[in-house]
N, C-alpha and C positions, 0 to 999 in steps of 0.2 A: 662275697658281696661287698661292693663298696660302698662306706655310708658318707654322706655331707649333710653337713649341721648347716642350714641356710638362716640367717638371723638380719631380719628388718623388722621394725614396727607400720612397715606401708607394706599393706597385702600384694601391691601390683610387681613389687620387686621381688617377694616368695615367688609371686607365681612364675616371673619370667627368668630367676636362674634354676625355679624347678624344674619347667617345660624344657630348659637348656639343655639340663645333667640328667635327669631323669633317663633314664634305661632298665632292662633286663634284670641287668647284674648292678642296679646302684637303685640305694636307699636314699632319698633324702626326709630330711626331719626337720621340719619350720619350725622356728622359734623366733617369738615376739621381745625377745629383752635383751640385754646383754647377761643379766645374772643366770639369765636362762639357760643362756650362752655355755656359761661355765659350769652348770649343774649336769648338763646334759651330755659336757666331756669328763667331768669327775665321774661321772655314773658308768660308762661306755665308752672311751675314746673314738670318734669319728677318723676317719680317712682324710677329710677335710672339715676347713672352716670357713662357710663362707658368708663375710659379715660386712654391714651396710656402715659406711662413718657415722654417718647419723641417726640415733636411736633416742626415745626418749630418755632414758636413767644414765644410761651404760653405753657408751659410745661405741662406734671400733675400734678407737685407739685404745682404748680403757679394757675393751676385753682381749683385745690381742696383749697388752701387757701382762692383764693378769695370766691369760693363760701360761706367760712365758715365767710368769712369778710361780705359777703351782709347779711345773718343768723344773724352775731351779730347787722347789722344795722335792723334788721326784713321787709329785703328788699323782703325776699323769705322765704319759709318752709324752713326745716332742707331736704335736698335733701341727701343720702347714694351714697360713691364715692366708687367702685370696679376700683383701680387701676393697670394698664401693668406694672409688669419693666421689664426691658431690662438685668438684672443682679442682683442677690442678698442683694449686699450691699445696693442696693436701699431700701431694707426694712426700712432701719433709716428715707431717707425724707419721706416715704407712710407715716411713722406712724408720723412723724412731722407734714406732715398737717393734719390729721384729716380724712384723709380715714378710710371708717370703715371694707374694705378687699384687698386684692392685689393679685397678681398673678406673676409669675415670667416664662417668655418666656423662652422655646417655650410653645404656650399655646396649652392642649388638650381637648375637648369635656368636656369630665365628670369632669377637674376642672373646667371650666367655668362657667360647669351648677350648681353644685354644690354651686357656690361664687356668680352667680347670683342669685340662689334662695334662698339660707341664706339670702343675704343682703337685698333680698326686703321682706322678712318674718321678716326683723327689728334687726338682727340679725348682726355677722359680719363674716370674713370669711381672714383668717393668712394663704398664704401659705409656709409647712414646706418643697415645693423644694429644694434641693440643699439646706438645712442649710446643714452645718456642723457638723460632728462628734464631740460630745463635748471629751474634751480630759482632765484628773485632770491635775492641775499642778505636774510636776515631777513625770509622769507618761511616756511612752512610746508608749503603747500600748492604740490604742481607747478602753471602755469600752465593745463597743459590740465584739469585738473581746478577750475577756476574759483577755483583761488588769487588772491589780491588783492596786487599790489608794495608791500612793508615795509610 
């Protein structure tokens, strides 16, 4: 049985990575906090982790750290974080603490499924939402629009 620890303080995001992952042979366990967070993998190690950036007390960055804090004290197994963000830029803290996938809101079905089933196959999972058009320096035109370099 595979279990995921889903952790938001907004019920509508429990319920839509639970209706996601939810199957047969998979357990998921809402949880409202970040400390919850980490109570609930000290207690049990979950499969996965799947946590919202934005929570009231305890953030995701904040509990994807800790969790990698309790790992280095070998308080708990290495648990995989499948991190929410709220906007883009957040890519720098996902990858700061040690998550090993993210997502960036709004979230749909098929990347969900896709980042939770990489990350529990051991895998990781980068989503390329909303990045940006890369652009040369002293160019004008984005590359895929048939811009030409400097």
């Amino acid at each position: 049985m595979t279990v995921i620890v889903v952790a938001s303080d907004a019920p509508s995001v429990r319920r839509e990575v639970g209706s996601v992952t939810a199957g047969p042979d998979t357990e998921v366990v809402e949880v409202t906090s970040g400390p919850d967070v980490v109570k609930a993998v000290l207690e049990d190690p979950p499969d996965l982790v799947v946590v919202d950036m934005q929570m009231g007390n305890m953030g995701g960055m904040a509990v994807c750290l800790e969790l990698r804090l309790e790992e280095s004290y070998l308080d708990i197994p290495h648990v995989p974080v499948l991190m929410l963000l709220d906007r883009r830029p957040d890519v720098f803290l996902a990858r700061r603490s040690g998550a090993e996938g993210w997502l960036v809101k709004p979230l749909d079905p098929l990347r969900l499924r896709r980042a939770t089933r990489a990350l529990l196959a051991g895998g990781t999972f980068y989503d390329e939402s909303y990045q940006p058009v890369p652009v040369l320096v002293g160019s004008t035109a984005p590359l895929e629009q048939g811009g030409e370099p400097g």
